[in-house]
GUKOLVO-620489 format. One line per 5 residues: number of its first residue (from 1); their letters; for each residue x, y, z of C-alpha. Coordinates in steps of 0.02 Angstrom, whole numbers. Example, Ala and Ser with C-alpha at 12.3 -4.5 7.8 and 13.67 -1.06 7.14 Angstrom:
<vogus>
1 = AS = 615:-225:390; 684:-53:357
</vogus>
This chain:
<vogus>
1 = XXXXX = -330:-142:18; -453:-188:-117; -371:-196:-275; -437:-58:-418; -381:-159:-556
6 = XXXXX = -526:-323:-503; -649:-202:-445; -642:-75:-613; -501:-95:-725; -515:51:-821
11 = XXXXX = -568:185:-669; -428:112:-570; -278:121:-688; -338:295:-753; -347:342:-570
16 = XXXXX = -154:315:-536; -120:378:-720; -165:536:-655; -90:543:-505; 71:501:-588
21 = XXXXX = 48:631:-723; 9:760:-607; 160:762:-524; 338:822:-582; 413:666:-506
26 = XXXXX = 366:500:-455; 308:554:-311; 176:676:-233; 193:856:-200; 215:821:-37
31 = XXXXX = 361:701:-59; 264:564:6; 274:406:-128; 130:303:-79; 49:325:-235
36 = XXXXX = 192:221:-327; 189:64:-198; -9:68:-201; -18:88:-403; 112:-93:-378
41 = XXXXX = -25:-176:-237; -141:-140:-341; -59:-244:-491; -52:-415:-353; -190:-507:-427
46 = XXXXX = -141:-495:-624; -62:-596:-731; 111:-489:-760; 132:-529:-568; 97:-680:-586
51 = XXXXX = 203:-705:-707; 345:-611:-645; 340:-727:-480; 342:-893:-595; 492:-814:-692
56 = XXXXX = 604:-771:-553; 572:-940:-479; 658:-1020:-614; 812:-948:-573; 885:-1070:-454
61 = XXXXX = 968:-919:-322; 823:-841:-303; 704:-981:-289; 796:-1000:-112; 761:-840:-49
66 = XXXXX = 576:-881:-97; 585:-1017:12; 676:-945:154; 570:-792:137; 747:-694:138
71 = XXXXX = 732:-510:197; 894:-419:233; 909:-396:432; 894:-208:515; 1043:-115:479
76 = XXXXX = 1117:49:574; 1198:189:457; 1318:260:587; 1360:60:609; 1393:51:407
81 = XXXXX = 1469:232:376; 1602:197:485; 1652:44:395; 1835:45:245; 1767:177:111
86 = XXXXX = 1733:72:-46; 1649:-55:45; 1460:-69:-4; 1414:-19:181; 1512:141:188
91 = XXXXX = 1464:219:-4; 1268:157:56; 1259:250:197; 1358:410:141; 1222:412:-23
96 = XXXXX = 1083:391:104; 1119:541:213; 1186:652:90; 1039:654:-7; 932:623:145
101 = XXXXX = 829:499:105; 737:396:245; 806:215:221; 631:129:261; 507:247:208
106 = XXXXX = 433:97:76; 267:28:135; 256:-110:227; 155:-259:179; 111:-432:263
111 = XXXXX = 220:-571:193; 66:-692:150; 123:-774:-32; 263:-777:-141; 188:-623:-236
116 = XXXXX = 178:-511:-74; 349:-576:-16; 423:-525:-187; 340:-357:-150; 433:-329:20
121 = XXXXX = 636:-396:-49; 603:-263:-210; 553:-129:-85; 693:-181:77; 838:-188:-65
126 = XXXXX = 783:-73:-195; 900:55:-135; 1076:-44:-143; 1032:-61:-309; 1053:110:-353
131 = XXXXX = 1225:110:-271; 1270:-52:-354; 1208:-10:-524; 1246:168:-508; 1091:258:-543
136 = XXXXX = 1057:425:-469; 909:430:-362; 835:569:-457; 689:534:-563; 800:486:-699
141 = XXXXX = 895:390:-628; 754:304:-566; 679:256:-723; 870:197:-796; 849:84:-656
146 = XXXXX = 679:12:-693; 764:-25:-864; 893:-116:-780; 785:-225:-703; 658:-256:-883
151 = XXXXX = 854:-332:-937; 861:-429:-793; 654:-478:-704; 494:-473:-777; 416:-347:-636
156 = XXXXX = 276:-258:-696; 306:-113:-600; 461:-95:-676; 367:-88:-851; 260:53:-780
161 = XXXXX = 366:179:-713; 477:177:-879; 323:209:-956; 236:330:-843; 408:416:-842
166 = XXXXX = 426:426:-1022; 262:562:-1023; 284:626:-876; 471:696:-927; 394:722:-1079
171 = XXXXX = 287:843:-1009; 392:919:-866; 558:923:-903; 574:892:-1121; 755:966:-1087
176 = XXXXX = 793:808:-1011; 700:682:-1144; 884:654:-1235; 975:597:-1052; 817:512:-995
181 = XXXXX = 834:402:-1174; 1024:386:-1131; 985:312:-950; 836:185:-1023; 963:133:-1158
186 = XXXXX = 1111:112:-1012; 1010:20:-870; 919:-102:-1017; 1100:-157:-1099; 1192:-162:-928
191 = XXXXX = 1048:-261:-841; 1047:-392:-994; 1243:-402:-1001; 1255:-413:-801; 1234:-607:-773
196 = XXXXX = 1213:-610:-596; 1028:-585:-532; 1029:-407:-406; 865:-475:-344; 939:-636:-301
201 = XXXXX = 1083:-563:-165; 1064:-586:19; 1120:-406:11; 1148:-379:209; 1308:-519:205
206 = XXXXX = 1382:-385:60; 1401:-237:188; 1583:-255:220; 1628:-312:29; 1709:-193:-93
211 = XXXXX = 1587:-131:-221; 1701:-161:-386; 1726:-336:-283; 1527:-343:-305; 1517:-291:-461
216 = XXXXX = 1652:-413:-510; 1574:-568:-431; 1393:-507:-533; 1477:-502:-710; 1433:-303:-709
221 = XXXXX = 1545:-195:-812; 1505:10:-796; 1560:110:-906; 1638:295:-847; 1518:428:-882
226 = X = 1584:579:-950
</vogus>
């Protein structure tokens, strides 16, 4: 893919501005969400990746996976739903099929550097997160996740669909502006008070493990929701 931002900055970014904008979620009419993963390719050679790679590197945990080039092995729902209820395995693939959601349908990039690699372990695990963190997979809840990870990473993709989301339910659903505010404000202050890195698990050896065991063992404390 050649990448919009080197070849025209300001045509590319306005490009997927649009695209986002002109949709009532973050993804297209047509439920496909391509736009969203090639608005993030399109963001590999500046210097927020960069910089977000560099960052998470520091962290000792996920350094490893770096190294190893970690990706969570193929899973099979029937395998996990039949595992004890509580267990992150059983409440992942219960979410999955009840809102019926395609577990894989994120694009699929070569592995090639660390930036392309970091790419493919956001995109493989970005769903467990929403179980673990408990964020609806709604658009909202989307976007209280992003804010969860600004309190954790520096991904700039993360930094862009807050902000994307902040028009576009702005424009589409104003309603909802007060709980969309309520779910930035929750995902920022329990991703900076959760000290263990999501984005650092080996996520597929956590299948079988309680979730409050998981959340226990990351330092995360959720509130009840009224």
């Amino acid at each position: 893919m050649v990448n919009v931002i080197t070849c025209n900055p300001n045509k590319g970014l306005l490009t997927y501005i649009i695209k986002f904008l002109a949709s009532s979620t973050l993804k297209t009419d047509d439920g496909n969400a391509d736009p969203v993963f090639d608005f993030e390719d399109a963001l590999d050679q500046t210097e927020m990746a960069q910089l977000a790679v560099n960052e998470l590197k520091k962290n000792p945990e996920v350094n490893i996976l770096f190294q190893e080039r970690w990706l969570p092995e193929p899973y099979n729902l029937d395998q996990l739903s039949q595992l004890p209820e509580g267990t992150l395995g059983h409440v992942y693939a219960h979410k999955i099929r009840s809102t019926g959601f395609n577990p894989h349908f994120y694009k699929k990039v070569p592995v090639v550097d660390d930036i392309s690699y970091l790419k493919m372990l956001w995109r493989s695990t970005h769903d467990i997160y929403h179980i673990v963190a408990e964020f609806d997979t709604d658009e909202i809840g989307e976007i209280g996740l992003q804010a969860f990870f600004i309190g954790q990473n520096p991904i700039p993709i993360s930094a862009m669909i807050i902000s994307f989301g902040l028009v576009m339910i702005s424009l589409y659903q104003p309603n909802n502006f007060q709980y969309l505010m309520s779910e930035v404000i929750r995902g920022y202050n329990l991703g900076s008070q959760t000290s263990g890195k999501l984005i650092a698990q080996k996520w597929d050896q956590y299948w079988d493990v309680q979730l409050s065991e998981i959340r226990a063992k990351l330092g995360m404390e959720i509130e009840a929701r009224g």
